[in-house]
C-alpha positions as a Markdown table, in Angstrom:
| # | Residue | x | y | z |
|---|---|---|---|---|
| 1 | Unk | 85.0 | 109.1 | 143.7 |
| 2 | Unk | 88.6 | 107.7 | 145.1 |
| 3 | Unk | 91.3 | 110.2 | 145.2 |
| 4 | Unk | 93.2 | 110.0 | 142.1 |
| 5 | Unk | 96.4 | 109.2 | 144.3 |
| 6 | Unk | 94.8 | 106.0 | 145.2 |
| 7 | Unk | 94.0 | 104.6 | 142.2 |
| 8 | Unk | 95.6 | 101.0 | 141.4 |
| 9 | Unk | 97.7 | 101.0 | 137.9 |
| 10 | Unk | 95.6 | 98.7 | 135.5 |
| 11 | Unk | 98.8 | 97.8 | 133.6 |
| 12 | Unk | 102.8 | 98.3 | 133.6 |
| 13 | Unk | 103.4 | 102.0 | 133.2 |
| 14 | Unk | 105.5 | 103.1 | 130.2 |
| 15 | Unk | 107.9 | 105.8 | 129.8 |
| 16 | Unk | 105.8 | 107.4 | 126.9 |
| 17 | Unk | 106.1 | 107.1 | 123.4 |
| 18 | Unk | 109.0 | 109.1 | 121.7 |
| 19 | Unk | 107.7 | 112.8 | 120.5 |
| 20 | Unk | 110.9 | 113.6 | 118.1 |
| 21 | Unk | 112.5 | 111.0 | 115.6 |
| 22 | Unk | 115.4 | 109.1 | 116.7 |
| 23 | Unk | 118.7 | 110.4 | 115.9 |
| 24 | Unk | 120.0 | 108.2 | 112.5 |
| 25 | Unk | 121.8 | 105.2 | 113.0 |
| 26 | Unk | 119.4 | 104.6 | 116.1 |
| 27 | Unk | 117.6 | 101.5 | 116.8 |
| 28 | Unk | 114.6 | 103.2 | 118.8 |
| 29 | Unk | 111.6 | 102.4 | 117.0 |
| 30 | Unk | 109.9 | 105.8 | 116.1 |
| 31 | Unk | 106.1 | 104.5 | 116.4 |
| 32 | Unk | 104.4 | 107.6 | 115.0 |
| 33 | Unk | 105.6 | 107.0 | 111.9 |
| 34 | Unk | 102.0 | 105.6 | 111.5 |
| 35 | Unk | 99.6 | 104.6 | 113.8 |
| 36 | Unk | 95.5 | 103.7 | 113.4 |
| 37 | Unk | 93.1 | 106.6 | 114.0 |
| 38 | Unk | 90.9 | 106.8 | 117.1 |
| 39 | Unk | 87.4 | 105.5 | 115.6 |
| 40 | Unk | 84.2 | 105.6 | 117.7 |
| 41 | Unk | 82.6 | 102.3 | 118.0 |
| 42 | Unk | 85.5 | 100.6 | 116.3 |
| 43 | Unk | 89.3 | 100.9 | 118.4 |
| 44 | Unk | 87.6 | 99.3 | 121.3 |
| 45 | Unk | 90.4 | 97.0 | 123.4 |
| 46 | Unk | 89.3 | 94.1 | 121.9 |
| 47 | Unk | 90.4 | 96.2 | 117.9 |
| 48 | Unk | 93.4 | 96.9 | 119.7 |
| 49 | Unk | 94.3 | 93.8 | 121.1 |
| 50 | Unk | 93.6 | 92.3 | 117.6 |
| 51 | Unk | 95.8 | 94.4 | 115.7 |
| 52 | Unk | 98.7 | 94.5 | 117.6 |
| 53 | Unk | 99.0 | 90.4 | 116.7 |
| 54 | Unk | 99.4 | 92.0 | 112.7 |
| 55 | Unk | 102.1 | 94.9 | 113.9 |
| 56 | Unk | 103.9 | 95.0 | 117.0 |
| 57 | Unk | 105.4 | 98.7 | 116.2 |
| 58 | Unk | 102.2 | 100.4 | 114.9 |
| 59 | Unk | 100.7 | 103.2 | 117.5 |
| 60 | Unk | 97.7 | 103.1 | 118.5 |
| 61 | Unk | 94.8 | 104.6 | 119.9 |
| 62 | Unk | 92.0 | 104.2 | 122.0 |
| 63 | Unk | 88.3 | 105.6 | 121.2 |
| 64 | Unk | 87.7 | 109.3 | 122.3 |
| 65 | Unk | 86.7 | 108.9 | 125.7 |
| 66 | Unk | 85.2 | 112.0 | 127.0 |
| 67 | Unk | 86.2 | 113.6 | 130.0 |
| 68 | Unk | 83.3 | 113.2 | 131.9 |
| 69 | Unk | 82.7 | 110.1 | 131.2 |
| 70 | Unk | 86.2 | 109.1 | 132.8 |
| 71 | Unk | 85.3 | 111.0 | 135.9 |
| 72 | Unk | 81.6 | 110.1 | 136.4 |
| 73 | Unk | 81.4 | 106.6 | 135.2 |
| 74 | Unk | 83.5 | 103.6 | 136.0 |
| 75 | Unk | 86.9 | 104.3 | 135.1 |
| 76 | Unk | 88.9 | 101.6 | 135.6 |
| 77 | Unk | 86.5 | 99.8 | 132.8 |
| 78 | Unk | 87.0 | 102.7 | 130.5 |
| 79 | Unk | 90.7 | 102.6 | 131.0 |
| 80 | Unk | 91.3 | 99.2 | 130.9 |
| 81 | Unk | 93.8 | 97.6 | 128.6 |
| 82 | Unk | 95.8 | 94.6 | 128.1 |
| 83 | Unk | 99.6 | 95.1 | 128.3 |
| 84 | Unk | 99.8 | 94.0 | 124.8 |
| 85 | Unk | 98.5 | 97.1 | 123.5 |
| 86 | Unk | 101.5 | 99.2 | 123.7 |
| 87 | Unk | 102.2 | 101.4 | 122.8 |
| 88 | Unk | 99.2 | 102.8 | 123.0 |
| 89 | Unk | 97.6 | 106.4 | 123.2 |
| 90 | Unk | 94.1 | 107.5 | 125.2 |
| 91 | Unk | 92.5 | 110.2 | 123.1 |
| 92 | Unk | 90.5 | 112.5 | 125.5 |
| 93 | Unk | 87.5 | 114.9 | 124.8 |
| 94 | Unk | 86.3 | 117.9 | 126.6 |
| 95 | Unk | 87.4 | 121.1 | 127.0 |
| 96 | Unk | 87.7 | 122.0 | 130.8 |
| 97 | Unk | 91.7 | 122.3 | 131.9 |
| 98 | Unk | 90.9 | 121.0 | 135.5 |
| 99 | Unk | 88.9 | 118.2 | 134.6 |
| 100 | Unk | 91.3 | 117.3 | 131.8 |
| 101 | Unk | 94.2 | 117.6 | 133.7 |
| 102 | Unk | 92.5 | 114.8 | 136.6 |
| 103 | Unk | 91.6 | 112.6 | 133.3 |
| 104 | Unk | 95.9 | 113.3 | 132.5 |
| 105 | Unk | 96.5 | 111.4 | 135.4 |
| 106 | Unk | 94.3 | 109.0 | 135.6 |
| 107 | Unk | 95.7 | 108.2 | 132.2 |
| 108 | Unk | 99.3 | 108.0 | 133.3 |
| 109 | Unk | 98.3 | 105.7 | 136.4 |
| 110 | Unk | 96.4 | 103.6 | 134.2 |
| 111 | Unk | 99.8 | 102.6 | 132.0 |
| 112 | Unk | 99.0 | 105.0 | 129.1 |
| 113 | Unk | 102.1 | 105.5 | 126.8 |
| 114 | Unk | 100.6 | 109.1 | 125.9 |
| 115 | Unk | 97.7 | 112.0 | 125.6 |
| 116 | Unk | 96.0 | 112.7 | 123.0 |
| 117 | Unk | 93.4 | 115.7 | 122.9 |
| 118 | Unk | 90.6 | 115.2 | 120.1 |
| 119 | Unk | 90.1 | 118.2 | 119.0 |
| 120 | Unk | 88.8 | 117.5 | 115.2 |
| 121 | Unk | 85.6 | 115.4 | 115.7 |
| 122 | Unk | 82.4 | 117.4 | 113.8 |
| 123 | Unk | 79.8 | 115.3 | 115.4 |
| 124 | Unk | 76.3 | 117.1 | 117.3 |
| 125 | Unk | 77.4 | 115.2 | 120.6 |
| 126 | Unk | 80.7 | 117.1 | 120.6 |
| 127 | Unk | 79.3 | 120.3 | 119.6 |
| 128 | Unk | 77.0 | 120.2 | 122.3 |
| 129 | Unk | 79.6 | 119.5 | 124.6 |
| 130 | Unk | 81.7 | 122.5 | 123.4 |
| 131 | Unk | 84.6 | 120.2 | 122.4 |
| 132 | Unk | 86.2 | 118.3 | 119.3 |
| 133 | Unk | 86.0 | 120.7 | 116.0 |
| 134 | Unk | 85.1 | 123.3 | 117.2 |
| 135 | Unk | 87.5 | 124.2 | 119.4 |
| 136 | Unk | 89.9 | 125.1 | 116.2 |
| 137 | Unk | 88.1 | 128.2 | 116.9 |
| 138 | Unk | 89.3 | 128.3 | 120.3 |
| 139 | Unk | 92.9 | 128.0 | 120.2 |
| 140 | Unk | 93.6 | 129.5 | 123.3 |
| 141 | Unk | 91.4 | 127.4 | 125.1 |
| 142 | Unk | 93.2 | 124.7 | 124.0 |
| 143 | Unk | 96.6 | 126.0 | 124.9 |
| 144 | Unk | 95.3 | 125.9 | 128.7 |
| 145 | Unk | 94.2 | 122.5 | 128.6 |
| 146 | Unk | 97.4 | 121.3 | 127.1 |
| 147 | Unk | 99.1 | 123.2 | 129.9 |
| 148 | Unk | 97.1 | 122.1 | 132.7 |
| 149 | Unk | 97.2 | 118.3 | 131.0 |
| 150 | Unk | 101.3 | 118.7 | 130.5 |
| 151 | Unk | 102.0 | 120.3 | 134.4 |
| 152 | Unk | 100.3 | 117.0 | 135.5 |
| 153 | Unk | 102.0 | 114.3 | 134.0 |
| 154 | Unk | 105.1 | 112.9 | 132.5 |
| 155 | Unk | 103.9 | 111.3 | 129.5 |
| 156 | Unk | 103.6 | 113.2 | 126.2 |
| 157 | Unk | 100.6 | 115.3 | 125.6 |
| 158 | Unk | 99.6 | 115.5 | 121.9 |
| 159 | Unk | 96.7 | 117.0 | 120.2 |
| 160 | Unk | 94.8 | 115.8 | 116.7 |
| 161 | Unk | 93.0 | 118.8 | 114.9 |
| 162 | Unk | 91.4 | 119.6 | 111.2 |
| 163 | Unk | 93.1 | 122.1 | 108.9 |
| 164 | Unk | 90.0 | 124.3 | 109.5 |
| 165 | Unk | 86.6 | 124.1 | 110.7 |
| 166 | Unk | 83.7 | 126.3 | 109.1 |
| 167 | Unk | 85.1 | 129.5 | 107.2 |
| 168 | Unk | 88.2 | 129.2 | 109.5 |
| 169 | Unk | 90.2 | 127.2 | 107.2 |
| 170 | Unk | 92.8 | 129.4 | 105.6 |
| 171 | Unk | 96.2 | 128.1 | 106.1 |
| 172 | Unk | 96.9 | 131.7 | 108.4 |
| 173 | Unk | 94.4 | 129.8 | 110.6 |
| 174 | Unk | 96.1 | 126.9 | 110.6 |
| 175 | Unk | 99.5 | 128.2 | 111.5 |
| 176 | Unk | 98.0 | 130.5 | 114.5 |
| 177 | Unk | 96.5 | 127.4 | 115.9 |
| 178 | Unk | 99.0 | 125.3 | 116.0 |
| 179 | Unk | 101.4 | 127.8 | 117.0 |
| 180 | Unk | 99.3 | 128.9 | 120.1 |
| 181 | Unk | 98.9 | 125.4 | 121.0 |
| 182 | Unk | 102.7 | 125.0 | 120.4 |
| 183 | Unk | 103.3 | 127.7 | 122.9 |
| 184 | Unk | 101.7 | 125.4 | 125.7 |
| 185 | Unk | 104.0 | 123.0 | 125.4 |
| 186 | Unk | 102.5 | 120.1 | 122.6 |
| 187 | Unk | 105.0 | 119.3 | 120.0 |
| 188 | Unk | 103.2 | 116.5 | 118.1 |
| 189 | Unk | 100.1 | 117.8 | 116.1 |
| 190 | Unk | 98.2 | 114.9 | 114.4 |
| 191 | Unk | 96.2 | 117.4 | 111.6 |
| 192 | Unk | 92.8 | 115.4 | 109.3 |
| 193 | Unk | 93.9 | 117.2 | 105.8 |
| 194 | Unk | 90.5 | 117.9 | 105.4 |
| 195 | Unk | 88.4 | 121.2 | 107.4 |
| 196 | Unk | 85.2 | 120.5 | 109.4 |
| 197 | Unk | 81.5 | 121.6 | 109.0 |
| 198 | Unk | 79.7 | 122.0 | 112.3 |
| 199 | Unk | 77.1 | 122.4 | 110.4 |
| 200 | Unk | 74.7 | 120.9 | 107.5 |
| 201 | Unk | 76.9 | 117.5 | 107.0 |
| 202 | Unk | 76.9 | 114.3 | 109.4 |
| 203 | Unk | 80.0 | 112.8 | 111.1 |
| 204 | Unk | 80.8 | 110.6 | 108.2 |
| 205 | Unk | 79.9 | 113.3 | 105.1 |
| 206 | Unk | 82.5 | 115.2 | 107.4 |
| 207 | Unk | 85.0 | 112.4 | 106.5 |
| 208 | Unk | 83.9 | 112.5 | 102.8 |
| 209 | Unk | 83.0 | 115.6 | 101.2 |
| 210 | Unk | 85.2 | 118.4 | 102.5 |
| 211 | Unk | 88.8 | 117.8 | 99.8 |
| 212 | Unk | 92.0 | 116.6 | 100.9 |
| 213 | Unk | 94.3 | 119.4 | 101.4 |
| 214 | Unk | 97.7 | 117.6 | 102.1 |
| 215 | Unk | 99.6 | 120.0 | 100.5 |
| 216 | Unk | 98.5 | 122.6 | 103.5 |
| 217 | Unk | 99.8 | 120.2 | 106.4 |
| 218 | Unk | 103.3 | 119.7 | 104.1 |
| 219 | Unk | 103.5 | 123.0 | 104.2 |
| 220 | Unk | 102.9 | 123.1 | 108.0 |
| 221 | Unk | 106.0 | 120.9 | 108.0 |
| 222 | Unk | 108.2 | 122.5 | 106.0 |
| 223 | Unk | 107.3 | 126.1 | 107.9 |
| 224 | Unk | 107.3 | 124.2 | 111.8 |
| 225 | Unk | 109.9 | 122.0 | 111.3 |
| 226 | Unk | 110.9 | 121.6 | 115.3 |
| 227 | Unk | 107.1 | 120.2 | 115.5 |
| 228 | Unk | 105.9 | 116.9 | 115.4 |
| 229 | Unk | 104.0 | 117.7 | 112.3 |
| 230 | Unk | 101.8 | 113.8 | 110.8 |
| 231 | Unk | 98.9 | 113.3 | 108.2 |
| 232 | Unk | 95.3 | 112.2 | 108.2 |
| 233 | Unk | 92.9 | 111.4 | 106.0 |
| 234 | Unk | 92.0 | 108.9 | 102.7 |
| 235 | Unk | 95.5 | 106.8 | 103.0 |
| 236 | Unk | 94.8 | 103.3 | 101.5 |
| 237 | Unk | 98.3 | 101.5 | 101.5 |
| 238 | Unk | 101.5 | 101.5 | 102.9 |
| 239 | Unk | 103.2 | 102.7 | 99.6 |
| 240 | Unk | 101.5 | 106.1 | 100.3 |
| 241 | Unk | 102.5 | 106.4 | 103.6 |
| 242 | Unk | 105.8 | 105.9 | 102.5 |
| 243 | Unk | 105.8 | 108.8 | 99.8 |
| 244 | Unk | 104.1 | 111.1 | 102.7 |
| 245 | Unk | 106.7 | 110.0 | 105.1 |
| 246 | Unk | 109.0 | 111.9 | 102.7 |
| 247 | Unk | 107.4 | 115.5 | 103.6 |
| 248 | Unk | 106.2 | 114.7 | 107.3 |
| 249 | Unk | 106.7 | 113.1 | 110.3 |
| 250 | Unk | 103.8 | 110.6 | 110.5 |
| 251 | Unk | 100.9 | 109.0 | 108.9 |
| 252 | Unk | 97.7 | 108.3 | 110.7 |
| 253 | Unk | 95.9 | 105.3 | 108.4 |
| 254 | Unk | 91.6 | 104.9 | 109.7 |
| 255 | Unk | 89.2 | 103.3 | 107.8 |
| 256 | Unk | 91.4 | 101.4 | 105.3 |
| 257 | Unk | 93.1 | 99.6 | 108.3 |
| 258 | Unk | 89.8 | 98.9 | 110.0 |
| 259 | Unk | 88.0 | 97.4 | 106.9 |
| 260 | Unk | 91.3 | 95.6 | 105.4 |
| 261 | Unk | 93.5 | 95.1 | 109.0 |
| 262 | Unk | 96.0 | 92.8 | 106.8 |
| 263 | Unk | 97.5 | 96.1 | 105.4 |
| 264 | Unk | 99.7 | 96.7 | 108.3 |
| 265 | Unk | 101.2 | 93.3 | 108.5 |
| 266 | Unk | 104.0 | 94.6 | 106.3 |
| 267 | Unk | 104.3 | 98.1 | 107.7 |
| 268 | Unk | 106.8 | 97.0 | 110.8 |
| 269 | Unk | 109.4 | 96.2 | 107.8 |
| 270 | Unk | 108.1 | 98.4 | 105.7 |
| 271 | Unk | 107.6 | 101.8 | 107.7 |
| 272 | Unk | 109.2 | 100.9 | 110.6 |
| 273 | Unk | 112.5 | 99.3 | 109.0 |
| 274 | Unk | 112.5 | 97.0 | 111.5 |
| 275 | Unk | 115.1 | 94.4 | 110.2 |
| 276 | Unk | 114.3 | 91.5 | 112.6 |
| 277 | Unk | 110.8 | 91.5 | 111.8 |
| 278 | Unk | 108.5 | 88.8 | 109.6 |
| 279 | Unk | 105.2 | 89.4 | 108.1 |
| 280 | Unk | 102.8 | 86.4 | 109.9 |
| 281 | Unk | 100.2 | 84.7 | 108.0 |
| 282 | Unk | 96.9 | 85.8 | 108.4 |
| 283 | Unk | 96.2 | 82.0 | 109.8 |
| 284 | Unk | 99.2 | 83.0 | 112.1 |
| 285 | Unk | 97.3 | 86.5 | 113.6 |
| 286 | Unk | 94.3 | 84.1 | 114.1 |
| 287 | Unk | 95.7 | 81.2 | 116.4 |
| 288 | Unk | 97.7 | 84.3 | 118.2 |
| 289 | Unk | 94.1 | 85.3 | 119.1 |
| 290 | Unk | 92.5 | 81.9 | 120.2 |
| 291 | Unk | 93.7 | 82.5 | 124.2 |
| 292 | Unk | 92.7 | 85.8 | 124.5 |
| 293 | Unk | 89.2 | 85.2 | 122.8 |
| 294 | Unk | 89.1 | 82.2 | 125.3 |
| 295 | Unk | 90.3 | 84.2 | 128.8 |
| 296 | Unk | 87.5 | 87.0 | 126.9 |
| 297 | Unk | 84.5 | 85.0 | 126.8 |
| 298 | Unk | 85.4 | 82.9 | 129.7 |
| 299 | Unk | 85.3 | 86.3 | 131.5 |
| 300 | Unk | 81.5 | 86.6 | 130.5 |
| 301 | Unk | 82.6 | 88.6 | 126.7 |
| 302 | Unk | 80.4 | 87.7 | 124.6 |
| 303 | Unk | 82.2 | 86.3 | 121.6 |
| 304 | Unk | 80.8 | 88.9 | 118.5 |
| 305 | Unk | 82.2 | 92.1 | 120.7 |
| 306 | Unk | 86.1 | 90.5 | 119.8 |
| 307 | Unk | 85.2 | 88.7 | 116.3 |
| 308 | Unk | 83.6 | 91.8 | 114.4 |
| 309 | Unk | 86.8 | 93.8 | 114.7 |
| 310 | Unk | 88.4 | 90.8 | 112.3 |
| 311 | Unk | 86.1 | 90.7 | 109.5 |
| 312 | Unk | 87.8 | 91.9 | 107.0 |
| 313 | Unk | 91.3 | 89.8 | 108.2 |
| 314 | Unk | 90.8 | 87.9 | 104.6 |
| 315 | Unk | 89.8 | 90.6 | 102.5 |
| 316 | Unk | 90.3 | 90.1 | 98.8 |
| 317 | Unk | 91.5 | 86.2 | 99.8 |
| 318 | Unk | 89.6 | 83.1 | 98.3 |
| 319 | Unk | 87.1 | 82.7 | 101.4 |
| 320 | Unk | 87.0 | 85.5 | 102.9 |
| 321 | Unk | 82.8 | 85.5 | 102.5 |
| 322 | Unk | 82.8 | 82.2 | 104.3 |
| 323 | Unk | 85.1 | 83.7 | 107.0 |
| 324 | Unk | 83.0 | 86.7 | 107.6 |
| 325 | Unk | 79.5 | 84.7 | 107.3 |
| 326 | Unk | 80.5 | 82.6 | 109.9 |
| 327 | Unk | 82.1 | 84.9 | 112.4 |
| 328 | Unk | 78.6 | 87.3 | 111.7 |
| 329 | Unk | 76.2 | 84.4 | 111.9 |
| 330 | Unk | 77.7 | 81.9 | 114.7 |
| 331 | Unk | 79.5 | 84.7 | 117.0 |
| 332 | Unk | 76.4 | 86.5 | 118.0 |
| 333 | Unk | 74.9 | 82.2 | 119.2 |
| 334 | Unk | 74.8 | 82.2 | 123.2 |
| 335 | Unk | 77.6 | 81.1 | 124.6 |
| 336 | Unk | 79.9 | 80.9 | 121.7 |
| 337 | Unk | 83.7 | 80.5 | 122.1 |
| 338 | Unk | 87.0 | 79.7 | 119.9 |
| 339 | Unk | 85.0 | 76.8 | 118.5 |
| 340 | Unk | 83.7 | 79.5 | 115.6 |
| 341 | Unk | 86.8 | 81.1 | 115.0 |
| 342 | Unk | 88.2 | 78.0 | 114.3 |
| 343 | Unk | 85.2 | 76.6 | 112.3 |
| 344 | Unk | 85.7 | 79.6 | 110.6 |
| 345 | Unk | 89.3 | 79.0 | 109.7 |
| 346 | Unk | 88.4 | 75.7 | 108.3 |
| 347 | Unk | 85.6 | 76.8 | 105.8 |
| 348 | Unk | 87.7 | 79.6 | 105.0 |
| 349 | Unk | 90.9 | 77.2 | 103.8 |
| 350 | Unk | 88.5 | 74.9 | 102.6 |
| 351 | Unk | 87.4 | 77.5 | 99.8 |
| 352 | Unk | 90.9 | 78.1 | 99.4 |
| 353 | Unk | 91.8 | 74.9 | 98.2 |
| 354 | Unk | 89.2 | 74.5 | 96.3 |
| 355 | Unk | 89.7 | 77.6 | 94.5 |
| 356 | Unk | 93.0 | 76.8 | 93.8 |
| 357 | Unk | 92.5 | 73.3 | 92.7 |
| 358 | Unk | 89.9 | 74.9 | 90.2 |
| 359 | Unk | 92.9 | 76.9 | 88.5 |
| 360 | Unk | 95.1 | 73.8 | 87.8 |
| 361 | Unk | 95.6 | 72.7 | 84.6 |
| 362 | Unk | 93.6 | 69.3 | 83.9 |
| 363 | Unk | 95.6 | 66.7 | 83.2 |
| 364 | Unk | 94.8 | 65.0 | 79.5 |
| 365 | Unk | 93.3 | 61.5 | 79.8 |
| 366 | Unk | 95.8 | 58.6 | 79.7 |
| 367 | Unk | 95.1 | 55.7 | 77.9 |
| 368 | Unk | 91.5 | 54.3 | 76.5 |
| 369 | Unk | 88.5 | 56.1 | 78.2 |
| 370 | Unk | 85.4 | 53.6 | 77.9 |
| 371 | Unk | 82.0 | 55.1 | 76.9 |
């Protein structure tokens, strides 16, 4: 493998994303005043690419990339990025200091606006590896890799943990780990309100069954208050991460804004109190797409690997079962290009009008009607 000094920076490299508020009356954007969870199989670049045309302020985050898949395999692929991501965080997995702290700054060379260390996923692949949820148990373990990451780089190291995992979910627990891990050096601590079971439910039961415990990370907040302290876990709307915004730092939103993307088209007013900035249309976030879906596929992408990331663009709109029939049917056709998105569109808008034009009031006759 090249030395890490010699790698080539995929992408401008960024300062790192802000780890305390902004002082009020200052026009710095605070972006982890919500950002969209790391999902396997889902914030691939192409998710990321796609939502950043809905919110320009939102953080976001890659998929947990393992650590030794960054070192073994092809790296520049796994890092790579388009500049319109930003900001934009690299969640790692493992649980090996050294090797984390080479994957640190790879990270960093690659244009990565921050760190993030998974340590909440329940799945058997993590388990096995000896990292994710279980290391709640290890919180000392984790203080070294934050350390080793945080001597290695400039850019913020952060770390996104469960409340509990197993027994080991008494707010005692909680406190101890985040304070050990605090003691390393991480000041932004992104907690799932909900503890983990390594054992006897899947990955997504994990997500499910184990309650909601917000109060325990507000309390968190109220007892750290120099940490970074945001929320995870069953946020469907912006109005709710306004009201938790109130008691803690942050709001992470996951499924809601993978399945119904639209959501966070208001947030940059919204959350971010951005003054200067406009909602776009959802036809708007769709033409924004067209020249990267045509450099994509051009490039050899195959067309279904961008379009099933906007699916559920139109949501709740008249339409939206044409749109996502077509983009489900038609993307996955060899050699497939902007031509579908845009056919798309048009059935879409043409159910639209339709649907509307059905909710007019009919106009009474005028005049004799023959037989």
């Amino acid at each position: 493998m090249p030395s890490l000094s010699s790698r080539a920076n995929r992408a401008p490299r960024r300062s790192g994303v802000r780890e305390t508020a902004p002082r009020p009356g200052s026009s710095e954007i605070d972006h982890h005043r919500l950002s969209v969870a790391p999902m396997m199989r889902r914030t691939d670049r192409h998710c990321r690419y796609f939502l950043r045309q809905i919110s320009r302020h939102v953080l976001l985050y890659t998929e947990m990339v393992p650590s030794g898949t960054l070192l073994e395999g092809d790296s520049e692929e796994v890092l790579r990025f388009d500049p319109e991501e930003h900001p934009l965080v690299l969640q790692l997995g493992g649980d090996d200091p050294e090797e984390l702290r080479d994957c640190a700054v790879l990270a960093e060379e690659a244009g990565y606006d921050e760190i993030n260390l998974n340590v909440g996923c329940p799945s058997p692949r993590v388990r096995r590896g000896s990292f994710g949820a279980c290391l709640m148990k290890e919180p000392e373990t984790v203080a070294r890799v934050v350390a080793a990451m945080r001597n290695a780089v400039e850019i913020p190291v952060t770390v996104k943990h469960r409340i509990g995992v197993d027994d080991l979910d008494s707010f005692r627990n909680l406190r101890r780990f985040v304070e050990t891990v605090a003691g390393a050096g991480c000041r932004t601590f992104v907690i799932h309100a909900r503890k983990a079971w390594l054992q006897g439910l899947s990955p997504r039961e994990n997500r499910e069954i184990p309650p909601l415990r917000y109060e325990e990370v507000h309390r968190l907040k109220e007892e750290l208050p120099r940490l970074r302290i945001e929320i995870n876990g069953g946020f469907e709307s912006l109005s709710e991460v306004r009201d938790q915004l109130r008691l803690v730092d942050g709001v992470m939103l996951g499924r809601a804004a993978y399945a119904r993307p639209y959501l966070l088209a208001a947030a940059d007013r919204e959350v971010f109190e951005d003054p200067r900035a406009e909602s776009s249309t959802r036809r708007e976030i769709v033409r924004r797409m067209l020249p990267y879906v045509e450099r994509e596929t051009a490039a050899g992408e195959p067309l279904d690997r961008i379009t099933r990331h906007m699916l559920g663009l139109f949501h709740g709109e008249p339409g939206s079962r044409a749109w996502r029939r077509i983009l489900s049917e038609e993307a996955r056709t060899r050699g497939a290009g902007v031509e579908v998105l845009k056919e798309a569109l048009r059935q879409r808008e043409r159910v639209e009008i339709t649907t509307d034009s059905a909710t007019l009031p009919r106009e009474e006759p005028r005049g004799p009607v023959s037989a």
